[in-house]
Wavefront OBJ file of the C-alpha trace (Angstrom):
o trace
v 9.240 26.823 -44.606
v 9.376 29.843 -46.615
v 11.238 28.596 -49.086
v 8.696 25.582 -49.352
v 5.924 27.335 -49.707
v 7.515 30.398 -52.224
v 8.512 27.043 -54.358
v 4.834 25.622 -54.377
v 3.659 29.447 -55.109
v 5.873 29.555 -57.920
v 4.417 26.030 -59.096
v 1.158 27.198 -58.517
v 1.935 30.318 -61.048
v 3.112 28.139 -63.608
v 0.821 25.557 -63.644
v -1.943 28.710 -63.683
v -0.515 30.087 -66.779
v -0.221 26.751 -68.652
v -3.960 26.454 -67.958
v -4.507 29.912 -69.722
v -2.741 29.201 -72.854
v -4.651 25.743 -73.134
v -7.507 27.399 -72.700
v -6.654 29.563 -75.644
v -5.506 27.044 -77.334
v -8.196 24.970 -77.242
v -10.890 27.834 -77.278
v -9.683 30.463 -79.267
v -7.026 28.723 -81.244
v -9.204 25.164 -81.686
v -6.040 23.923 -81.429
v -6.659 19.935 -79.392
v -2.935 18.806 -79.999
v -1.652 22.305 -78.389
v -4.319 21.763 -75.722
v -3.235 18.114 -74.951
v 0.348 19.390 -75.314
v -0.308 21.840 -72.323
v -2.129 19.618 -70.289
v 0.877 16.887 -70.761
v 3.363 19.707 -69.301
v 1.120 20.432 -65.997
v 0.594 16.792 -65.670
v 3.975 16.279 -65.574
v 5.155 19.357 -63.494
v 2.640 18.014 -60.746
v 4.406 14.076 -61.129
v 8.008 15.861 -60.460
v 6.547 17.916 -57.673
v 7.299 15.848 -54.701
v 10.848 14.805 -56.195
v 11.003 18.970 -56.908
v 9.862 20.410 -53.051
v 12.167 17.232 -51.400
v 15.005 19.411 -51.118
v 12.550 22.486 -49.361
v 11.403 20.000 -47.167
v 14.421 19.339 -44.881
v 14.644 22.503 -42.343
v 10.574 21.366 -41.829
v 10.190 19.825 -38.479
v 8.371 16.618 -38.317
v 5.458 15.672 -38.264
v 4.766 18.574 -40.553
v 6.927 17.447 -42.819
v 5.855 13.949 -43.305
v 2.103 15.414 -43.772
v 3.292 18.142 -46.183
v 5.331 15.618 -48.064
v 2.449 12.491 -48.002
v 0.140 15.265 -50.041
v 2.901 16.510 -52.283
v 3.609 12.799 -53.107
v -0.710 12.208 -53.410
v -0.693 14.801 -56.098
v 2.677 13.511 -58.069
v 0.798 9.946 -58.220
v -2.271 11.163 -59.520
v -0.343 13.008 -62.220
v 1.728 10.215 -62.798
v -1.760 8.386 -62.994
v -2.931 10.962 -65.476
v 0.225 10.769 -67.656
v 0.262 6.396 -67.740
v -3.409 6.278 -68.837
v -2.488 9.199 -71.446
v -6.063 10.630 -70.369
v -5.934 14.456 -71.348
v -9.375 14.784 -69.083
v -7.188 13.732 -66.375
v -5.001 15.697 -67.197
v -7.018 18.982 -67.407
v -9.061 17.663 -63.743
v -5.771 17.601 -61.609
v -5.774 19.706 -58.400
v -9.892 20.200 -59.385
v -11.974 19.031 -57.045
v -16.095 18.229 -58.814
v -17.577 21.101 -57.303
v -14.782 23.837 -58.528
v -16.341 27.177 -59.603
v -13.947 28.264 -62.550
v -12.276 31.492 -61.517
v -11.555 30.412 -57.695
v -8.353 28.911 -56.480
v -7.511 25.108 -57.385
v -6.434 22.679 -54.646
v -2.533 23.616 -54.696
v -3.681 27.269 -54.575
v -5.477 26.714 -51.825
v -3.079 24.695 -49.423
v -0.556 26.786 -50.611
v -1.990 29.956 -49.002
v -3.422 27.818 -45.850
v 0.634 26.406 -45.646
v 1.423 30.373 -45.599
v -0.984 31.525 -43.119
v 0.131 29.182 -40.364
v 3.819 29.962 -41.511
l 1 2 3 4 5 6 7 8 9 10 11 12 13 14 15 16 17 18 19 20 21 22 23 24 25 26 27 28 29 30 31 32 33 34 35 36 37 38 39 40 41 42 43 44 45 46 47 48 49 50 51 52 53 54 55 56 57 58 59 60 61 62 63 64 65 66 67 68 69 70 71 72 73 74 75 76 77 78 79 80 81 82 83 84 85 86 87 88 89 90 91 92 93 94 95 96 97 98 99 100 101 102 103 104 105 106 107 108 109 110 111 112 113 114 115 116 117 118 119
């Protein structure tokens, strides 16, 4: 499990600091083809995730597994979603719920650490 979860932490990270630099790039640099770049590359990291943490997943006893994997494979098809309708807003909304207060975790954030705390 620790494996798992210091994969989806690293994910987490990256996915974070491609966030950043589109918001620089759109913000600071008024860069919209850099900004729709960056948003592509999370889009995309979150449609590979599933296929990515499959290999993490085996020494996870069921039915844990099958509920981690049914959410990691809920958040590659809404990338995959994002990425076939070529929708940078999409894009940009994954792992945001409506209601998100910028600054606070996003939804892999947050089941990350709640995957950590019950170990």
């Amino acid at each position: 499990m620790k494996a798992l979860i210091d994969f989806l932490q690293s994910t987490a990270q990256t996915i974070r600091g491609i966030e950043t630099e589109a918001e620089i790039a759109l913000h600071q640099d008024k860069d919209a083809a850099r900004y729709r770049a960056h948003m592509r590359h999370k889009a995309q990291i979150l449609a590979d995730l599933a296929q990515n943490a499959a290999a993490f997943l085996q020494d996870v006893p069921e039915p844990r597994r099958q509920a981690i994997q049914g959410r990691l494979e809920a958040m590659s098809q809404s990338a995959r979603r994002s990425l076939d309708l070529d929708s940078t807003f999409y894009m940009s909304a994954l792992l945001y719920p409506e209601d998100h207060t910028p600054g606070t975790p996003n939804d892999l954030e947050k089941w990350v650490a709640e995957l950590a705390r019950r170990g």
